[in-house]
N, C-alpha and C positions, 0 to 999 in steps of 0.2 A: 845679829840677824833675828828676826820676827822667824822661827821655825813653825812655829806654833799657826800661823797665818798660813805660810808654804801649803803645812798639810791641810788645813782648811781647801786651800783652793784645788790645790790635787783631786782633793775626793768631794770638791763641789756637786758635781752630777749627782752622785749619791742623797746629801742634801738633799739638791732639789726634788729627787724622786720621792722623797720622803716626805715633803713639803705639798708634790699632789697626788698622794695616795689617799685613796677614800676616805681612810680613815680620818687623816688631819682634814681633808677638805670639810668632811662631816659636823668635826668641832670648829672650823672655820662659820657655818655655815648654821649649826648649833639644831642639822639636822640627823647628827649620828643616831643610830639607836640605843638606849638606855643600856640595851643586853650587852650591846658590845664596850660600851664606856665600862659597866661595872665591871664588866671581864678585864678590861684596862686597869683601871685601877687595884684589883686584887692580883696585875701579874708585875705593875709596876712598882708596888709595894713590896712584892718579895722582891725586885731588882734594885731598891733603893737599899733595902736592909744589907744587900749585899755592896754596894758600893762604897755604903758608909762604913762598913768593916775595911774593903779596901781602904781608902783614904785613911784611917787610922792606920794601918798600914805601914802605908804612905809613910808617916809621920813619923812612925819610928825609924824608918831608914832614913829621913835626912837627913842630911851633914849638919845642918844647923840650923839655929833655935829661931831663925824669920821665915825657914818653912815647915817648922816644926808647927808654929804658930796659926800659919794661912792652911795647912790642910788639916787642921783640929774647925778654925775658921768654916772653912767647906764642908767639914762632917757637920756641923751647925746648922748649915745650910739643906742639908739630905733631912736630918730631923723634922727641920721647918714642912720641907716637901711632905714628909710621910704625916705629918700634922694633920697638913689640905686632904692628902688621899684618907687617912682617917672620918674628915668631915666630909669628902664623898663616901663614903662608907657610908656611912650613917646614913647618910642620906637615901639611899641607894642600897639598906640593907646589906650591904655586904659584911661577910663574915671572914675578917682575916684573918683568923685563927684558921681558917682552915683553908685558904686557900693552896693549891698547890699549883707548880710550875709547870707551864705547856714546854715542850720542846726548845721552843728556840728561846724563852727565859730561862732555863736552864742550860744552857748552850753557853749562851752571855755570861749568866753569871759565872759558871766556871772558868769561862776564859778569866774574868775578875780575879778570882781566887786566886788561880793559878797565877796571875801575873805578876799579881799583889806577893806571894812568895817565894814565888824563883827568880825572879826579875830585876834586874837593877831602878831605880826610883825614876830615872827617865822614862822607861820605856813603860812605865807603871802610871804616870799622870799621863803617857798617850794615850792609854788604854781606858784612862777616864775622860779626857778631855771632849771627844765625839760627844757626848752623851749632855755635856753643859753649853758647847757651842751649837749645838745642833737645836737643843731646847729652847735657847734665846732667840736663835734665826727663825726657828717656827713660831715663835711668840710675836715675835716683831712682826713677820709677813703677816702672821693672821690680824693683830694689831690694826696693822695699816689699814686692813682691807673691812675691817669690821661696819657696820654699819647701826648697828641693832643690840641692843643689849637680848641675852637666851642664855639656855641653863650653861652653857660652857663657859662664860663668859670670863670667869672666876677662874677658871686654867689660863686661859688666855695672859689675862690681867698678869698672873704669877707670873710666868714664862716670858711676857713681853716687858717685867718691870727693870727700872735703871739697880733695884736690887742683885735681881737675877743676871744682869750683864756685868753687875762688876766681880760677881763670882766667876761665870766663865772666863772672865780674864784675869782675877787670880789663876786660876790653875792652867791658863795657859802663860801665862811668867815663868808659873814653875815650868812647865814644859822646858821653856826656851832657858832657864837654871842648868837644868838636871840631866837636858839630851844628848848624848856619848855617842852610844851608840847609835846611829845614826839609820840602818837598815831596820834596826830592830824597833824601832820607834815609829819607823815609819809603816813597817809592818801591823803591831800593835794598831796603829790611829786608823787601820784602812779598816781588820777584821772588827774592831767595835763600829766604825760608824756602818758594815755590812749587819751588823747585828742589830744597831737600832733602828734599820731599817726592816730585818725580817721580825723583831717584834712587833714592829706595827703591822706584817701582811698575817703574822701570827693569831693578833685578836679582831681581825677583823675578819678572815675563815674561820675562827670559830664558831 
């Protein structure tokens, strides 16, 4: 059984709310404002450091060494990401050394933490999963829809590529590996993709 799809579709609405919120419409559209992108990328950044600490994690509680493998794989993958937010940085003058967490990045990542060491490894790649499928579907829609090359263009491009999709379905394989418990996974997948929806309403009232 496709689990991993299930909860996808369950907390679709979610998704899509997230898909026309100002904020992504903005980078759709590549008319966000500058203030609020870099506030993005200094609060995704501390979320990405934290997720790639999950995902090692991850790696140490699996059973074995082909998903020991694919979430070292994935932590590979967060790097590459924090690479990009780095070269928005620069760009964009941001200073990640000092950036610190608004409320609901902090919110998130502790749920992360937490899940990452009390957790069993299913209910631990649910808790990651929102966060990689959610970023491919926004990539793809905006993709489609694009018209014009503008400064966001370069997020787009990441998020809508055949790279970035075969990641999120790595770590939804593991999902459907590692999912036991069955309430708690599904519980897990609902409050992350609730979260990576209140980070987006997060940097865009700031």
């Amino acid at each position: 059984m496709d689990y991993a799809a299930n909860l996808w579709q369950v907390n679709r609405l979610l998704a899509q709310a997230c898909l026309q919120h100002p904020f992504v419409q903005g980078l759709a559209t590549g008319q966000l404002g500058i203030e609020r992108f870099a506030d993005y990328i200094g609060q995704d950044s501390f979320f990405l450091q934290s997720f790639a600490r999950a995902y090692s994690l991850a790696a140490a509680k699996a059973p074995n060494w082909a998903s020991v493998c694919t979430f070292h794989q994935l932590a590979g993958g967060v790097i590459q990401e924090l690479q990009l937010h780095q070269a928005f940085a620069a760009d964009w003058q941001v200073d990640l050394s000092v950036v610190q967490p608004n409320p609901a990045t902090q919110r998130y990542t502790d749920f992360l933490q937490l899940t990452a060491w009390s957790s069993d490894l299913g209910t631990l790649a649910a808790a990651l999963a929102p966060c990689m499928r959610l970023y491919a579907y926004l990539g793809q829609s905006l993709a489609a829809t694009q018209t014009a090359s503008h400064r966001y263009s370069a997020w787009i491009e990441t998020y809508s590529s055949n790279e970035f999709e075969t990641l999120a379905r790595q770590l939804e394989q593991l999902v459907n590996q590692h999912s036991y418990n069955l309430a708690s996974t599904a519980q897990a997948y609902r409050y992350a993709m609730q979260c990576e929806y209140d980070f987006f309403e997060a940097v865009w009232r700031n």
